[in-house]
N, C-alpha and C positions, 0 to 999 in steps of 0.2 A: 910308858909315858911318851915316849918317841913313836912309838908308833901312832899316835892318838895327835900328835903333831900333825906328823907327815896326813892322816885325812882330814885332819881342818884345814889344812893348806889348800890338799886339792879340791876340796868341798869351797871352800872360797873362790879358788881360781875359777872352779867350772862356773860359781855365781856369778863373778864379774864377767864372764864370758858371755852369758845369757844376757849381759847389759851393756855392751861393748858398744861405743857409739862406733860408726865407721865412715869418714869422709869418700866417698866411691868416684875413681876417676875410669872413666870410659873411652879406649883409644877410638882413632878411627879404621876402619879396614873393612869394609863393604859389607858382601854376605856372612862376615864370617862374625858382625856385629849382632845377629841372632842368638849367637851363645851367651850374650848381656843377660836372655831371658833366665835362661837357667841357673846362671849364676847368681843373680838378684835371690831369686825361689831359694837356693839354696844358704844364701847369707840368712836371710828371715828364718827359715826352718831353722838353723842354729841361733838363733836370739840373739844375731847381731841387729842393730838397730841404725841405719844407713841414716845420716844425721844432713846429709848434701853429697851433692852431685855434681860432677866439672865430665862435661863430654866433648869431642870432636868429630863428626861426620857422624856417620850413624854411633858410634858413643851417645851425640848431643841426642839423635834420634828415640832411642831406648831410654835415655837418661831422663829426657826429658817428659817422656810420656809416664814412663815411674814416677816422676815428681808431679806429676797430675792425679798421680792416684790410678790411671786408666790402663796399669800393665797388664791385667787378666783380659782385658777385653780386646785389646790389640794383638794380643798370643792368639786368642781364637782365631781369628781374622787373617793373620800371619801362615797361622796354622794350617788354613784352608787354601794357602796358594800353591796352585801348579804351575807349574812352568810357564802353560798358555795364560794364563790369568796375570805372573809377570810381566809377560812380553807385552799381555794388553793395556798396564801401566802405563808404558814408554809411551808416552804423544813426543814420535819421533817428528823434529824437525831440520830444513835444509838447510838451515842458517849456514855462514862461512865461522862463527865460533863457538857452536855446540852442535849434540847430534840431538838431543833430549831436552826438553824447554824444560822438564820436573815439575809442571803443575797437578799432571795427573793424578800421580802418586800422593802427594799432600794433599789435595782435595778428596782422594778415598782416604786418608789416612784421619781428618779432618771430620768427617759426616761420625767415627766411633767415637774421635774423641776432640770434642769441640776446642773452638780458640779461647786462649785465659792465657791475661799477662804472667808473663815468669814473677813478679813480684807478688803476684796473688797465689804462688805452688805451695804445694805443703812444707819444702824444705827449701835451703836455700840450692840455686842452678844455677852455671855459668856455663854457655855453649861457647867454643872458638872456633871464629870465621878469620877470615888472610885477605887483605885488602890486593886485589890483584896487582897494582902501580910499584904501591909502595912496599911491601911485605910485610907491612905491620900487621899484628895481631890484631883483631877486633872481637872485643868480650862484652856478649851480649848475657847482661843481667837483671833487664827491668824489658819491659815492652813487649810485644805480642811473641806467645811460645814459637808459633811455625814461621814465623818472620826469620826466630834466629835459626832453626833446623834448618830452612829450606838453604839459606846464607853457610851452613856452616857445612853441608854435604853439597854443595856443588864444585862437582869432580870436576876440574878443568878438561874443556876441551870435550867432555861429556856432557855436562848438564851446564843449562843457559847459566851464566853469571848473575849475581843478584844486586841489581841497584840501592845502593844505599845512601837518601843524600849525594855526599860528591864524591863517595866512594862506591867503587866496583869488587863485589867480596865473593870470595871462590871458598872452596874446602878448606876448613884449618887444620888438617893436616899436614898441608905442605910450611907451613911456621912452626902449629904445634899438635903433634898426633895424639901426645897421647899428658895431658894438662895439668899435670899432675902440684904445678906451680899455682895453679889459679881455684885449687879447691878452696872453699868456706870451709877452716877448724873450728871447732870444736875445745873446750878444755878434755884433755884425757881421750880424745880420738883416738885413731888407728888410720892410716891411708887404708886402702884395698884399691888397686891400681891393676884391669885386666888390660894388657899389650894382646893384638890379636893379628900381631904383624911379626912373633920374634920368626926367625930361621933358623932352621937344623944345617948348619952347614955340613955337616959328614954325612946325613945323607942324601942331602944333593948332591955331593959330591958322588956318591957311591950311586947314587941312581944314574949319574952320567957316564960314569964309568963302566957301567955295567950295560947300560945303551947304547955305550961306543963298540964294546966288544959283540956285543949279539951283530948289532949293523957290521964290523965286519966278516964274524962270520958268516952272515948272509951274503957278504959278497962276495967272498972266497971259494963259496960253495956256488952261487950262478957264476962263479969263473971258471968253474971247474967244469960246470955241467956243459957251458958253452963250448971249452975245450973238446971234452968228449962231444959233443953235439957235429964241429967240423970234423972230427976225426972218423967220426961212424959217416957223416955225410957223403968225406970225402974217398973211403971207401969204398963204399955203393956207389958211389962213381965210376970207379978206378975197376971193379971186380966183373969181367968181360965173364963168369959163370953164370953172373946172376940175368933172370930174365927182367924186364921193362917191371913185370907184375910185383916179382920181387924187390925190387929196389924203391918201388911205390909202398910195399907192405913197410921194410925195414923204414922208410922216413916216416909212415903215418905213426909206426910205434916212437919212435925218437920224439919224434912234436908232439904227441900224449904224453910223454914222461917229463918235457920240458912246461906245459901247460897244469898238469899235474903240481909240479913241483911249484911252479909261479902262485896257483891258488891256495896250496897250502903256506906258502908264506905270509899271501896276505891275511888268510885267516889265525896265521900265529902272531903276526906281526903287533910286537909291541905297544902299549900303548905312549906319546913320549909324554916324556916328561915337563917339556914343555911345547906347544903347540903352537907356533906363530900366527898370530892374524891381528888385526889391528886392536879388538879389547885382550889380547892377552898380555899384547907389549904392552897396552897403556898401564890396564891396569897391573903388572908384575912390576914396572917404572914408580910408578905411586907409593906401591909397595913393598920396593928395597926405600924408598927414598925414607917412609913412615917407620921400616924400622930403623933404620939409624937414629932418627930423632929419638924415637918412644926410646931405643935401649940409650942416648945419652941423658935423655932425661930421669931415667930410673934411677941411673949411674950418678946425677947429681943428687935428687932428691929422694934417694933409698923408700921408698914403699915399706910396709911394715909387711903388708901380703903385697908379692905381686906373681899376678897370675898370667902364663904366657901361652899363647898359641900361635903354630906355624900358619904363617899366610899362604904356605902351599895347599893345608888343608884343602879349604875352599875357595877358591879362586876365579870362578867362573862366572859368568852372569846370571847363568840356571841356576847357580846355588841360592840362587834367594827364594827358588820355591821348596827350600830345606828346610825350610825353619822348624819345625821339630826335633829333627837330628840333630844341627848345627847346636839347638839351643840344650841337649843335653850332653853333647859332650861340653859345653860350657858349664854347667852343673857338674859335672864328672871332674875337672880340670879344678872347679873353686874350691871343690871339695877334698880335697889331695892338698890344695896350698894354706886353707886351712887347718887340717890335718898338722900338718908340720909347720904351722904356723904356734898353734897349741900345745903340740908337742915339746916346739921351742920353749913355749913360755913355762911351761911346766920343768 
C-alpha cells in the first residue's frame, strides 16, 4: 500500500510539473543575454508554462520578443551573425555622449519582428529603464514593444540615451538588473529568475594568481638570460685568444638564443584574464555593478529557480556573433537548476 503511495505522489508531482505557471525574470548582461534563448526552449520542453515576463537590457530584449510570440524567428537571424555582420550593426557615432546611436540594430531586429504595443503580447511584460537625472526606475508596461527595448538597453556612455517626454532613460540595469520585484504573478506561480552577471570569485581569484606567477617567471627567466647575455658578452670582449671572426660568431649565437627565447614566449604567452581597453573597463564596470544588484535582489526576493551565469563567461563585444553557443549553455545551466529544483520538490 506504501508503496502505491509513494507513485501517486510522484505521478501527481511530475503532473503539476507539466503545468507549472512560471513568472520569468530576465537580468541584464549583454551577449551573454543569448542564453534567454535556450533557456526559454528548455522551460517549454519541460511543460512549464511561462505565464509573464519582467526583463532589463537585453532580458527586456529576449523577453520581449518571446512575449510576441516571434522567438524562433529572431534565433535564426541571431544565429546567422558573425562578427562582421555585428560590427555592421553599430551606426557608430561621434557624439560627445555615446559611441553607438542603437538605431541599426532595432531596425534589423524590427523588419523579423514587427512593432506591437506591449499591451497587445500574449502575456503580461514589464521592461526596466533608469531615468539618467533622477535614478528612478521607469517600467514600461503599455505602449510600443521597441520604444521600451531600445530605453531599456541603452548602455551608458555606449548607446545614444533615449528621450522620453521630459525624461532622459538609459539601461535599467544600473537601478534594476535583474526585476525580479516588478514580475506580473500568477495564483500558484513559480519565479524562474536567470542572473547572467553572478561571479566566481575563487576563480578569478586563482586565475590572477596563477597570472602573476607565470609573468613572474617570465621575468626571472629574461633576467637571468640578460645576466648570462653581458657575461658571455663581456667575455668575448675580455678574451685576447679569440679572433675578431670569433667573437663575431660567439655574439651572433647569443642574440639567436636571446631572440629565440623572446618568440617563444610570445607565442606561449598567456592569454589575460583581463585585457584593458576601453569596452573591457566599461563593460566589466556594468558588470560588477549588475551583479551586486541582481545577487541583492535574489537575496531579498528568494526566486524559486534561480539560474546563474558567470559575466566572465562572455564578455566581449564579438561574443554577440555567439549566439548558438551562448544560447545552449543557457539551456545546459536551466536545465541543472531545474533539476534540483524538482528534485527539491519531490
Amino acid at each position: 500500500m506504501g508503496s502505491f503511495f509513494v507513485i501517486f505522489v510522484v505521478i501527481e508531482f511530475v503532473f503539476d510539473m507539466k503545468t507549472q505557471d512560471v513568472a520569468l525574470v530576465l537580468s541584464s548582461g549583454g551577449p551573454r543575454g543569448w542564453a534567454y534563448i535556450g533557456a526559454i526552449e528548455e522551460l517549454e520542453s519541460r511543460g512549464y508554462n511561462i505565464t509573464s515576463i519582467a526583463g532589463t537590457s537585453i532580458g527586456s530584449l529576449i523577453g520581449g520578443i518571446y512575449a510576441a510570440g516571434r522567438l524562433s524567428d529572431i534565433k535564426e537571424w541571431l544565429f546567422s551573425l558573425d562578427a562582421w555582420k555585428v560590427f555592421s550593426l553599430m551606426d557608430i557615432s561621434l557624439s560627445k555622449n555615446h559611441l553607438v546611436k542603437g538605431d541599426k540594430v532595432i531596425g534589423a531586429i524590427k523588419e523579423i519582428v514587427p512593432e506591437v504595443n506591449i499591451e497587445e503580447l500574449r502575456i503580461p511584460y514589464r521592461a526596466v529603464a533608469a531615468d539618467l537625472y533622477t535614478g528612478e526606475e521607469v517600467i514600461f508596461d503599455r505602449g510600443p514593444l521597441f520604444e521600451a527595448i531600445r530605453a531599456s538597453i541603452s548602455i551608458p556612455s555606449l548607446f545614444r540615451p533615449v528621450k522620453y517626454g521630459f525624461r532622459t532613460l538609459v539601461d535599467g540595469g544600473i537601478v534594476n538588473t535583474m526585476p525580479i520585484d516588478k514580475a506580473v504573478r500568477s495564483d500558484n506561480d513559480i519565479v524562474v529568475a536567470f542572473d547572467v552577471n553572478d561571479v566566481d570569485v575563487e576563480a578569478i581569484r586563482m586565475t590572477i594568481i596563477n597570472e602573476a606567477r607565470q609573468e613572474e617567471e617570465r621575468l626571472n627567466t629574461e633576467k637571468a638570460l640578460n645576466k648570462e647575455t653581458r657575461n658571455i658578452l663581456n667575455s668575448i670582449r675580455h678574451n685576447s685568444n679569440l679572433t675578431f671572426m670569433d667573437k663575431l660568431t660567439l655574439a651572433k649565437e647569443q642574440g639567436a638564443k636571446i631572440i629565440s627565447h623572446r618568440m617563444n614566449s610570445e607565442e606561449n604567452e598567456p592569454e589575460l584574464f583581463f585585457e584593458e581597453n576601453y569596452y573591457s573597463i566599461l563593460s566589466r564596470t556594468f558588470s560588477l555593478m549588475n551583479h551586486v544588484i541582481a545577487k541583492t535582489s535574489a537575496e531579498r526576493y528568494r526566486p524559486e529557480v534561480l539560474v546563474k551565469m558567470p559575466f566572465d563567461l562572455y564578455d566581449d563585444i564579438s561574443d554577440y556573433a555567439k549566439a548558438a553557443e551562448i544560447s545552449e549553455v543557457g539551456r545546459e545551466l536551466m536545465r541543472k537548476a531545474l533539476d534540483q529544483y524538482e528534485t527539491t520538490k519531490l
